[in-house]
N, C-alpha and C positions, 0 to 999 in steps of 0.2 A: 337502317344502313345509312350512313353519312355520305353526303356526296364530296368530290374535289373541292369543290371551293371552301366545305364546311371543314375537311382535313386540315388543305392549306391556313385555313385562318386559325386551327387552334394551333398548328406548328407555327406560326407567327406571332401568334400573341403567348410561345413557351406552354403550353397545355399541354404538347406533344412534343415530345423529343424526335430527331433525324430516325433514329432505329424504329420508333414506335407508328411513326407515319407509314413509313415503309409496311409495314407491321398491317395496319390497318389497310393500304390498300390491296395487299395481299388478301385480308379476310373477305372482302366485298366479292372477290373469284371474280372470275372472266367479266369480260365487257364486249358486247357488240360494236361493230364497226362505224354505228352511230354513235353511240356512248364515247368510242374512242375519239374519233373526230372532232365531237365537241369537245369533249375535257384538253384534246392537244392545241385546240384553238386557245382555250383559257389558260395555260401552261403558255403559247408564245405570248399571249397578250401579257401575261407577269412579268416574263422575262424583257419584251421590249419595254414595260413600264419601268425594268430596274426594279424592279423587286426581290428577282432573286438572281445570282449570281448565274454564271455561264453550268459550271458544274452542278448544281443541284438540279435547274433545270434540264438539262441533258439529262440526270439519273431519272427525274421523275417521267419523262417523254419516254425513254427507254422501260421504264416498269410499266408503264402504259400499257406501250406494243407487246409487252410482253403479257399481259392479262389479254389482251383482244388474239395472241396467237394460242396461248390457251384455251380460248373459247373456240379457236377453229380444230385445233388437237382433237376439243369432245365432240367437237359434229363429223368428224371423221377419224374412226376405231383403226384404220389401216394407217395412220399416222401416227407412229409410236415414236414416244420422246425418252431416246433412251441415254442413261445420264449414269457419271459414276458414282455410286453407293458404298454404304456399308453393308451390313449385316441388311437382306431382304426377306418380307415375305410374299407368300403368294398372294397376298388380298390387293384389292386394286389401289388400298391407300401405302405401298412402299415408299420407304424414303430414300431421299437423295443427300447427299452429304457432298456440302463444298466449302473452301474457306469465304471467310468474311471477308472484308473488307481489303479484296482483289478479285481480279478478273479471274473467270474460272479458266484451265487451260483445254487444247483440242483433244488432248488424251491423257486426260488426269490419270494420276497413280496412287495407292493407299498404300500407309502403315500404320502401324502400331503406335508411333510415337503422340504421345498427346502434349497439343500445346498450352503452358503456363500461364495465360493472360487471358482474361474474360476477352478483351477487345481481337486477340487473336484467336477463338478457339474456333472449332468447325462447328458452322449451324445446320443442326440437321431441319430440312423443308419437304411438305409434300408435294409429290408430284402427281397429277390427275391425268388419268388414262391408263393403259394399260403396262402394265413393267415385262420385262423379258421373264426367261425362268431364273429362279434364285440359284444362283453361284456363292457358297460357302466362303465364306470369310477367316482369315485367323484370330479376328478379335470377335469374335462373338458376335453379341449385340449392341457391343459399344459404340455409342455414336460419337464420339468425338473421338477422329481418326485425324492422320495425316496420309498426304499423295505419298503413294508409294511406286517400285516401278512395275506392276504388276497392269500392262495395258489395260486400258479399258475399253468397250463397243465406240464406234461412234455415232455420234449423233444424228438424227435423222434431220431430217428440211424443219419438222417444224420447231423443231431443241433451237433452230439457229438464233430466233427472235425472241425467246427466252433468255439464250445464253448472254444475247446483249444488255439483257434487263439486267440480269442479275451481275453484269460486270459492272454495268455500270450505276444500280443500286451499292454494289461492294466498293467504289470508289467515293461514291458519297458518302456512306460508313464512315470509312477509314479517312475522310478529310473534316467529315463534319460541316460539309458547304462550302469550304474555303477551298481554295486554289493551294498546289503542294509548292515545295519549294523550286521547283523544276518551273513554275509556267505552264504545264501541260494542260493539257485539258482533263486530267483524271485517270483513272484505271485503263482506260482504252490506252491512251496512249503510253503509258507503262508496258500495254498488253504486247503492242506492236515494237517497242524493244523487247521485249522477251520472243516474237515471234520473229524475228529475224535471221534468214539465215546466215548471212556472213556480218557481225558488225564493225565496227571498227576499232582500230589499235592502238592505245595509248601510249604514245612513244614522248622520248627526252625532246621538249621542244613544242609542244604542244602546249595550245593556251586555252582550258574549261573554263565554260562560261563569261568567256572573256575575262576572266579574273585568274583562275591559278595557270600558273607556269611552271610548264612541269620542267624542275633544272637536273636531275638525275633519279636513279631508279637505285633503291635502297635494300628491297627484299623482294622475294617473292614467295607465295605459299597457295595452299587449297585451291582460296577462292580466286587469286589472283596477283598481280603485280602492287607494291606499294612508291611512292614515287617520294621525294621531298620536291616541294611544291613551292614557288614563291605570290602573294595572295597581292595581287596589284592594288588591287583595293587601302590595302594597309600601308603597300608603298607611297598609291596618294595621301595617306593618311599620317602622311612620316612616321608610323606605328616602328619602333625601332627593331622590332623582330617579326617583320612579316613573313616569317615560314611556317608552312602546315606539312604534316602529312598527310599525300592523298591514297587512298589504296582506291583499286580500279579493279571491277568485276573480269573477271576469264571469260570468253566466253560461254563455255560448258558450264558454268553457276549462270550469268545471266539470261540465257536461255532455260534453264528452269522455273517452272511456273511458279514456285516460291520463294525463288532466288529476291527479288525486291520488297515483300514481308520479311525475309529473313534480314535483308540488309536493313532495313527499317527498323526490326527488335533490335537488333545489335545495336543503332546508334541510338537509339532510346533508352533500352535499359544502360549503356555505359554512361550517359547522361546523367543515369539515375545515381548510378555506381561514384558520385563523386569522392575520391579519397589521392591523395598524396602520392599511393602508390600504384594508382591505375592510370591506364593512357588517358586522358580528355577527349571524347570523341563528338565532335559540334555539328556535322550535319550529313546528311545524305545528297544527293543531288543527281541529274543525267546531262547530257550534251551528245546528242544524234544519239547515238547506240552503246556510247559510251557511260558507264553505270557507274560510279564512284562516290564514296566516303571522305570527308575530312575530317583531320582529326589533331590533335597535340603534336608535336613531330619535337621530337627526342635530340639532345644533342650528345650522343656519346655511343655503343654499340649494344647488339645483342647477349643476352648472357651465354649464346652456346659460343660466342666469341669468345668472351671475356676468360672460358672454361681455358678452349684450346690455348688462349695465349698464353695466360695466367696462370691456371691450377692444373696443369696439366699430370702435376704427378703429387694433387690436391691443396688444396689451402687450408693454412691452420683453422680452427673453430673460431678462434677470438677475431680472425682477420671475415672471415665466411659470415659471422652472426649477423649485423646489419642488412646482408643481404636477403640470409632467408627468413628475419623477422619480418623485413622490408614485406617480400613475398606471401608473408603467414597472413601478414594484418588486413594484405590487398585481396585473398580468398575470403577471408572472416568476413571480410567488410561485403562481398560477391554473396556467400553464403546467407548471410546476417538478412541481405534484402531476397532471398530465393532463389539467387540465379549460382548455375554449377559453370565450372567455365569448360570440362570435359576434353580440352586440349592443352593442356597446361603442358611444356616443356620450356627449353631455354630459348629457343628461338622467337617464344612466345612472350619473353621477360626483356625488355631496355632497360641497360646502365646507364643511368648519365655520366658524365665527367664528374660528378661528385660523392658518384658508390651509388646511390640512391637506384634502388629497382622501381619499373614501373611495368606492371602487365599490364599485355593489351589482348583483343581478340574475344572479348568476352560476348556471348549471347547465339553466335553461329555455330559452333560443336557441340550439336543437340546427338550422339548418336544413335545412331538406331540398329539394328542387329548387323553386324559384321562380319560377316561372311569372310575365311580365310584368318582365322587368329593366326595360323602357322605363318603368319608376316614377323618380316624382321624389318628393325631399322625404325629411323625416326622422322622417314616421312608423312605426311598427313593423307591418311586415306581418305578421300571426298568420295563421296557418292550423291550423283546431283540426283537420285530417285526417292533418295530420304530426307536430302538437306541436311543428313550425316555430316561427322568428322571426326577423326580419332585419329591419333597416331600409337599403333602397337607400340612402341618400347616402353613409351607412358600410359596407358591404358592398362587399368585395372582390369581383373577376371571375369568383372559384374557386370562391363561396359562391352568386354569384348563378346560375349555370350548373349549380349541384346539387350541388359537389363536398362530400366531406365536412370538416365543421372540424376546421382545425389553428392553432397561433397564428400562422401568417403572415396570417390572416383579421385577428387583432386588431390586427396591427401594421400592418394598413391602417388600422385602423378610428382608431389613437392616432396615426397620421400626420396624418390629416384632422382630428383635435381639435386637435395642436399648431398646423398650419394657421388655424385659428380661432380658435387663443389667440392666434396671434404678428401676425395682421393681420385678425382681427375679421371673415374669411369661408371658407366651405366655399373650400377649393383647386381645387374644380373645379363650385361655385355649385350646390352641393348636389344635381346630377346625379350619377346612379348610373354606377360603371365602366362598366358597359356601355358607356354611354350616350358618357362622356366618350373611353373608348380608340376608338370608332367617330367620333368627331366630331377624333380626333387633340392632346385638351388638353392643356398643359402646366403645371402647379401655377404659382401666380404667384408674381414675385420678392417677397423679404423685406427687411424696411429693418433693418441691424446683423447681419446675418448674415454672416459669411466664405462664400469658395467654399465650405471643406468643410465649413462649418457647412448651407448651403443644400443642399449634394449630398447630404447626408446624412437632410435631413428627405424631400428628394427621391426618395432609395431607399424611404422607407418608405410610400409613398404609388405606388410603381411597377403598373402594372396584371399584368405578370406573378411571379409569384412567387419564380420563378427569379433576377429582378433584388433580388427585394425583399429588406430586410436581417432576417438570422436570428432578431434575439433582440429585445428593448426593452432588453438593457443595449446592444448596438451602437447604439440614438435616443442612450439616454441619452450616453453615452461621445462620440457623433461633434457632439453639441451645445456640450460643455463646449470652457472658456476655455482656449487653449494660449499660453502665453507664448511670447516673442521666444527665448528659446533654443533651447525645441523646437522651433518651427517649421522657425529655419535649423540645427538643431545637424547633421542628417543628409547637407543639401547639403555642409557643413564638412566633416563626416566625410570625405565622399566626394571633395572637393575635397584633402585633406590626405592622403590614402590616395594620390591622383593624381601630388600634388609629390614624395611622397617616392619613387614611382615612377620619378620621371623626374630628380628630382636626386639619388637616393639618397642623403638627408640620413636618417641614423638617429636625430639626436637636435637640436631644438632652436627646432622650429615652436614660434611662439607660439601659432595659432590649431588646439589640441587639441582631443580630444575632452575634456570636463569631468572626469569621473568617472576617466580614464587619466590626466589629467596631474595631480591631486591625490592618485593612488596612488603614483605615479612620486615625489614630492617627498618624501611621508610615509616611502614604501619606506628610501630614505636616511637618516632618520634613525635606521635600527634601529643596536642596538652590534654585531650578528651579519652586517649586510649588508656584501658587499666593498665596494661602492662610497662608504659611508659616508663621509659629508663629513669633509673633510681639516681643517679649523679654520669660525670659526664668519662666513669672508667666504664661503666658499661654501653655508652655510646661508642665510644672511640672503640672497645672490642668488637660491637656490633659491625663496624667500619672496616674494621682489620680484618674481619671475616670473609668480607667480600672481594676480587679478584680487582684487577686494577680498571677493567670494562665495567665492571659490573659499578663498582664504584662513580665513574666518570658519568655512570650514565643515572647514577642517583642524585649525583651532584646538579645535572643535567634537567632533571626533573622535579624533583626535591631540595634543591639548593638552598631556596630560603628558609624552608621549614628547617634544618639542619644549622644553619645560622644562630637562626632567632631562640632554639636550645641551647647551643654552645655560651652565646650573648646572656642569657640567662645565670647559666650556669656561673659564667665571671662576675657578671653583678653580684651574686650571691657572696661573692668573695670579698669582691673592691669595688665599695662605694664609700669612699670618705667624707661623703654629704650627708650619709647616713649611717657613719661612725664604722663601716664594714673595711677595715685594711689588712685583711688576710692574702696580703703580695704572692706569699709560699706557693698557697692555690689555686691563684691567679693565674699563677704560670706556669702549674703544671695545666692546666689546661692547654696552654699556645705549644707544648713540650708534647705532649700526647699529639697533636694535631699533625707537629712537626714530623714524627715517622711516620704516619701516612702520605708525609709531601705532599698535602691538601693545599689547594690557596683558595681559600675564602676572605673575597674582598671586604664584608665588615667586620670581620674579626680582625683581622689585621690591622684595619685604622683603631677597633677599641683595644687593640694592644699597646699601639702607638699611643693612646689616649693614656691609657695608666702607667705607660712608661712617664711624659709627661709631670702626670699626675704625682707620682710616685719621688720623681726627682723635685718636683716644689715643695713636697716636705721635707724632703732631706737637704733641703739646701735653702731655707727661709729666707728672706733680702734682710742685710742688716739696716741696724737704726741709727739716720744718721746724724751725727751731732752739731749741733750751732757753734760752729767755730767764730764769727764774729762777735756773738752774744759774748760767749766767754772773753774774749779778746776787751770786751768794753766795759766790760765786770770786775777785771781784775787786768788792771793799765802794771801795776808794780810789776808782776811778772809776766812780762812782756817775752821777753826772751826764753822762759821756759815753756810759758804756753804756745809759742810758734813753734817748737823744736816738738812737742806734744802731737798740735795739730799736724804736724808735717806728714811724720810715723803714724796717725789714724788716716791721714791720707793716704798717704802710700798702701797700705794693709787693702783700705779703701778699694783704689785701683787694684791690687793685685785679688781680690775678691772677685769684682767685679771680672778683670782678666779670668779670672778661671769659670764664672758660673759662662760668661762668653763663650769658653774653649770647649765648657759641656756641652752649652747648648748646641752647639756648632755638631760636635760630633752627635748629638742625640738626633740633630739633623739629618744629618748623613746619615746615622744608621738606620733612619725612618725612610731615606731617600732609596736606600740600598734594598730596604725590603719591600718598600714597594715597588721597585725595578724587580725584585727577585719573584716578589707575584705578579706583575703583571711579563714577565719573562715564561712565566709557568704555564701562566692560562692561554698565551699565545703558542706555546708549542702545542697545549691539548686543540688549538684552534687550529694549526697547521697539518695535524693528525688526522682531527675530522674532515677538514678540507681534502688532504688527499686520499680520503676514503669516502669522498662525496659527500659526505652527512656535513652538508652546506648549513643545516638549522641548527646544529649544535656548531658548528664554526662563529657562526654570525651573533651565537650568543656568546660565548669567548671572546668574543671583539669587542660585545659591547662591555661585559664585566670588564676586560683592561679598560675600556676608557673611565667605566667608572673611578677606579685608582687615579688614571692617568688619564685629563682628557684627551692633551696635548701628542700622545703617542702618536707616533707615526706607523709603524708596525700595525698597531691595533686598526690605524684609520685603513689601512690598505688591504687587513686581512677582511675586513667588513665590507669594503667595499669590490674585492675579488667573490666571496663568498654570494652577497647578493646576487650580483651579476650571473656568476655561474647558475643559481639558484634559478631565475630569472628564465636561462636557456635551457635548463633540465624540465623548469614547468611547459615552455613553449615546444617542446618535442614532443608531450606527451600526446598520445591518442587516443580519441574517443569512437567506437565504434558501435 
C-alpha cells in the first residue's frame, strides 16, 4: 500500500492522473487519527511550499477527513451513514450513487435520465457500514442515475465529514487543480450558492464582475432571465462591439443541486457546437448568488416574433427556405456531435437583421418523464427535480411519455416551426401530441406546396417516430424546388425501358433518358470509337437529335472534340496546299452547322480562312508591266505608248479598287460573324448565369474572348460569373 507522499509524487511527476489519485486513496480505506494528522501536516507543508494550488489541496485535506471519519463509522455500528442510492442490496457492501465533479446536495433526488459525458456521468462508490433496508428503485440496477425529486433519508453525524470529502474531491474533478472561472475556491463554494435561501436579483443596471452591465432585459424563459449586457472590458478595449448576452439563473434552477453542472454542459458543449447558425456561448461565471452565462448577443429579434409580425397568415416557401435550412443545418450540426436540443421552438431561434437564424439554448432540455401531457401552450415546463425542460406544443409523443432524447424529438419540434412559418399557426393549434394523436389531428393543408412537398413536412410532424423522417437534411431536401424534368424523367425512364421491351427497338427513341443519350452522341465523336461518324451528315443528325439543353450541355463538355471532327471534316474538302478545292463541301459543312445555330469558335475562323483562301484564287494579283523600259525601247512612239500605258494604268487602279472593295467587304463580313458568334455564346452565357450554372457562364466568356479579346460584354460576363461563383462556394456548409 502506497503512502501520501508516495501518491502525491507519482501525481506530480504525471504517473497518476487527478481522478486516479483520488482513486487510490480511496483504496488504502480508513485512516487512524494519527495517520491523519500526519498526512494533514504534509498536505499543509506542500501547500505552504506552493506546490500545489489552494483547490487541490483543500480536495486532498477534505478526502483525508473523510477516510479517518470513515474509520470512526466501523468502530461504531450505531453510526449509520445513510446516503442516496440507486438500486440496493442487503449485503453490507451497497452502493451509493452521486454526481461527479459537484458538491453532493442535503437531499439529493434520483431519475432515470442518464447523463452523455464520461466527465459528467454518475460514479457509483462504496459505502462501509451498515445501509438501511432496500427501497425499490424504478431503474433497476442501473447505476448511472440522475437526482430526481423523490426525497431521500438524511444523513447521519457521521455522512457529514464524508460528505465534505466527497464535495470537495468532486470540485477537484471537475477543475482538474485549477481555479474556476469565478475565483472561488471550488465546489464548496458553488455549493453555498446553491444552498442559499434568498439570492439575489439581477436587475437593469447591475454591474457582474465588475465587467458586464446589465443595460436591458431581453427575454425571459425556464431557467431565467436573459439581459443584453455591455462587457467594460471591450469598452477599455475600444473593441467596437462590446455587447454580450447574459442569461442569469432563476432562482428555483439555481438552487438545484444540478443547476451549475447543467449550466456548465450547456456552455461547454455550445462551445463545442461551433456553426454559423448556433448562438456562440463563451463563458459561465457567478457574482454573490447571482449565477450567469455569457454569450453571443444577437442583433435583431426572436423567430416567435418575427412569425407574429411577419407570417401571420404564413410566408411563401421561397421567402421561409433560408430560414428553415438556416435552422436544419444548426440541429444536423447539434445532432452530427450527439447533442439533442429537446426544446426547440421559435422563441428558441434569433433573426438577425440579415434573415440569418441562430439557435440557442442547447444542452439544458435534457427531459425526463413529464407528468401532465394534457398541457397546452408553449411555455417551457422546468422541473428543477429532473433538470427537465420541454415545452408541450413542441414536444414529441416520445419526449412527453419519458422517453429519452434523440433527434427524432427535434425533428418534430422543427416540423411544427415550419408549420408556423409556412401558414402563421401551430399544425395542430399548439396542443400537445398527446393531446392531438388522441383527438386523431391531421397537420393542415399548405397553400404552394406540391404533394411531396406537403408529405414531406407531414412526415416530420408524424406522432410516431417510426414514420417520422430520420434526418433535417431529408425536411430540408423533400421541401426544395424540383423541376419538370425530374419530376417526369423516371416515369420516361420506365416508360422507354417498357417500349423497348416490347418493340425491341435498340436504338432510336427520341424520348431517352438525358444523361445516356448525350453520352451515346458524344461517345461517336471519339477518332478510336468503331462507330464513329461516317462524314459530317451523320454528325450534324446526331446533333439535331438532341434538344437544345441537351445540346449546350455537349457543347459544354465536349466542345472540342466536336470541333476538331467538324475541322477534319473541311480539311478533307479544302486544302489547296494539297491540291483538295472541293468549295461545294466545304460549305455545306458551315450550312449544316448553321441550322443548329451552333457557334463554334474554330470553326468559324477556318471558315473565315477558306473564305480568304478561296477569294485568292479567284482573284490572282495581275502582272505588272515596265512602262519605263518600254518608254526607252521604243523613243519613236512615244505618244502611243503613253496613251497605252495610261489605259494599263488605269484598268490597273480600277483592279486594284475593286480586289480593295472585296477585301473590305470579306472584312466586314468576317467582322459581322464574329460579332454574330461571339453575340451567340454570350447570350448562352447570360442564360447560364441566370440560372446559376456560373461554370458554364465563365466558360462562354472565355470562348467570346477567344474570338474577341477586346469584348467588353464577354470581359464583364466573366468577371460577374466568377464573383458570383466565388459567393456561392463561400456559403457553402460543411457539417
Amino acid at each position: 500500500m502506497s503512502s501520501l507522499g508516495e501518491l502525491i509524487e507519482a501525481f506530480r511527476s504525471n504517473e497518476l492522473k487527478l481522478p486516479a489519485l483520488f482513486d487510490a486513496l480511496s483504496a488504502r480505506g480508513p485512516i487512524s487519527d494519527d495517520e491523519y494528522a500526519r498526512e494533514r501536516a504534509e498536505v499543509e507543508r506542500l501547500h505552504g511550499d506552493r506546490q500545489f494550488n489552494p483547490e487541490l489541496a483543500q480536495a486532498l485535506l477534505a478526502k483525508l477527513e473523510s477516510l479517518r471519519a470513515s474509520s470512526a463509522a466501523q468502530a461504531d455500528e450505531d453510526m449509520t451513514a445513510v446516503r442516496p442510492a440507486g438500486p440496493r442490496n442487503a449485503s453490507n457492501d451497497a452502493t451509493v450513487v452521486y454526481p461527479v465533479a459537484r458538491p453532493q446536495p442535503k437531499q439529493p433526488e434520483a431519475s432515470t435520465a442518464s447523463e452523455p459525458e464520461p466527465e459528467d456521468a454518475t460514479m457509483v462508490l462504496p459505502v462501509t457500514g451498515r445501509q438501511p433496508e432496500p427501497r425499490p428503485e424504478p431503474n433497476g440496477s442501473d447505476t448511472r442515475v440522475r437526482t430526481s425529486s423523490s426525497p431521500a433519508p438524511v444523513a447521519a453525524e457521521a455522512d457529514g465529514a464524508r460528505a465534505d470529502g466527497a464535495e470537495a474531491e468532486g470540485a477537484a474533478r471537475e477543475t482538474g487543480g485549477t481555479s474556476s472561472t469565478s475565483g472561488g475556491t471550488g465546489s464548496s463554494s458553488w455549493q453555498r450558492i446553491a444552498d442559499a435561501a434568498g439570492g439575489e436579483y439581477a436587475t437593469v443596471g447591475m454591474l457582474l464582475k465588475g465587467r458586464f452591465l446589465l443595460e436591458r432585459e431581453i427575454g425571459r424563459g425556464g431557467m431565467g432571465v436573459v439581459f443584453v449586457a455591455r462587457d467594460e472590458r471591450k469598452v477599455e478595449a475600444r473593441d467596437r462591439d462590446p455587447y454580450v448576452a447574459v442569461k442569469v439563473l432563476n432562482d428555483e434552477f439555481r438552487r438545484h443541486p444540478d443547476s451549475l453542472i447543467a449550466l456548465q454542459r450547456e456552455s461547454r458543449r455550445s462551445q463545442q457546437l461551433a456553426h454559423d447558425n448556433i448562438v456562440r456561448v463563451y463563458d459561465f461565471d457567478k457574482d454573490g448568488t447571482v449565477v450567469f452565462m455569457t454569450m453571443e448577443y444577437i442583433d435583431g429579434s426572436d423567430l416567435k416574433t418575427l412569425i407574429r409580425e411577419q407570417a401571420y397568415n404564413g410566408m411563401p416557401l421561397s421567402k421561409a427556405r433560408p430560414l428553415i435550412e438556416g435552422m436544419a443545418w444548426a440541429l444536423k450540426r447539434a445532432h452530427t456531435a450527439g447533442v439533442v436540443h429537446s426544446d426547440f421552438k421559435p422563441s428558441n431561434v434569433m433573426v438577425t437583421r440579415e434573415g440569418v437564424p441562430k439557435v440557442f439554448d442547447f444542452g439544458i432540455a435534457r427531459a425526463g418523464k413529464f407528468q401532465g401531457s394534457e398541457a397546452i401552450g408553449e411555455q417551457t415546463v422546468f422541473d428543477a427535480g429532473t433538470l427537465g425542460a420541454l415545452t408541450p406544443a413542441y414536444a414529441s409523443l416520445e419526449m412527453l411519455r419519458g422517453g429519452e432524447p434523440t433527434p427524432s424529438d427535434d425533428i418534430y419540434a422543427l416540423g411544427c416551426v415550419v408549420f408556423e412559418l409556412l401558414t402563421g399557426k401551430h399544425p395542430f393549434d399548439k396542443q400537445s401530441a398527446e393531446v392531438a394523436f388522441k383527438e386523431g389531428r391531421k397537420p393542415p393543408k399548405v397553400p404552394g406546396l406540391t404533394k411531396r412537398q406537403y408529405k414531406t413536412l407531414c412526415d416530420a410532424v408524424a406522432f410516431s417516430a417510426d414514420r417520422r423522417l430520420k434526418s433535417t437534411e431529408q425536411l430540408v431536401q423533400g421541401l426544395r424546388e424540383i423541376g419538370l424534368r425530374e419530376r417526369v424523367g423516371r416515369p420516361l425512364l420506365y416508360a422507354a425501358i417498357c417500349v423497348l421491351a416490347i418493340a425491341g427497338v435498340a436504338w432510336g427513341v427520341t424520348q431517352q433518358l438525358h444523361v445516356r443519350h448525350v453520352q451515346q452522341v458524344a461517345a461517336r465523336f471519339q477518332p478510336a470509337d468503331p462507330q464513329r461518324y461516317a462524314d459530317e451528315a451523320q454528325a450534324i443528325a446526331a446533333l439535331a437529335s438532341l434538344d437544345d439543353n441537351e445540346r449546350k450541355q455537349l457543347m459544354l463538355e465536349q466542345g472540342e472534340l466536336v470541333q476538331q471532327f467538324l475541322i477534319g471534316r473541311v480539311d478533307g474538302y479544302w486544302d489547296p496546299a494539297k491540291g483538295r478545292r472541293d468549295y461545294a463541301s466545304a460549305r455545306r459543312v458551315f450550312d449544316l452547322l448553321g441550322r443548329l445555330h451552333l457557334f463554334l469558335p474554330q470553326l468559324d475562323l477556318k471558315r473565315v480562312a477558306m473564305e480568304k483562301e478561296k477569294y485568292d484564287l479567284d482573284h490572282p494579283k495581275p502582272v505588272a508591266t515596265d512602262v519605263a523600259a518600254s518608254s526607252a525601247s521604243e523613243p519613236a512612239s512615244a505618244g502611243t505608248a503613253g496613251a497605252a500605258a495610261a489605259a494599263e494604268a488605269e484598268q490597273a487602279a480600277a483592279a486594284a479598287a475593286q480586289k480593295a472593295a472585296a477585301e473590305q467587304a470579306a472584312a466586314r463580313a468576317q467582322a459581322e460573324r464574329m460579332q454574330q458568334a461571339v453575340a451567340g455564346i454570350l447570350r448562352d452565357g447570360e442564360r447560364n448565369f441566370a440560372q446559376q450554372k456560373y461554370s458554364a457562364a465563365i466558360a462562354n466568356a472565355r470562348a467570346a474572348l477567344q474570338i474577341n479579346p477586346d469584348d467588353p460584354g464577354a470581359k464583364r460576363l466573366l468577371k460577374r460569373a466568377q464573383q458570383a461563383q466565388q459567393r456561392a462556394m463561400s456559403n457553402i456548409t460543411i457539417n
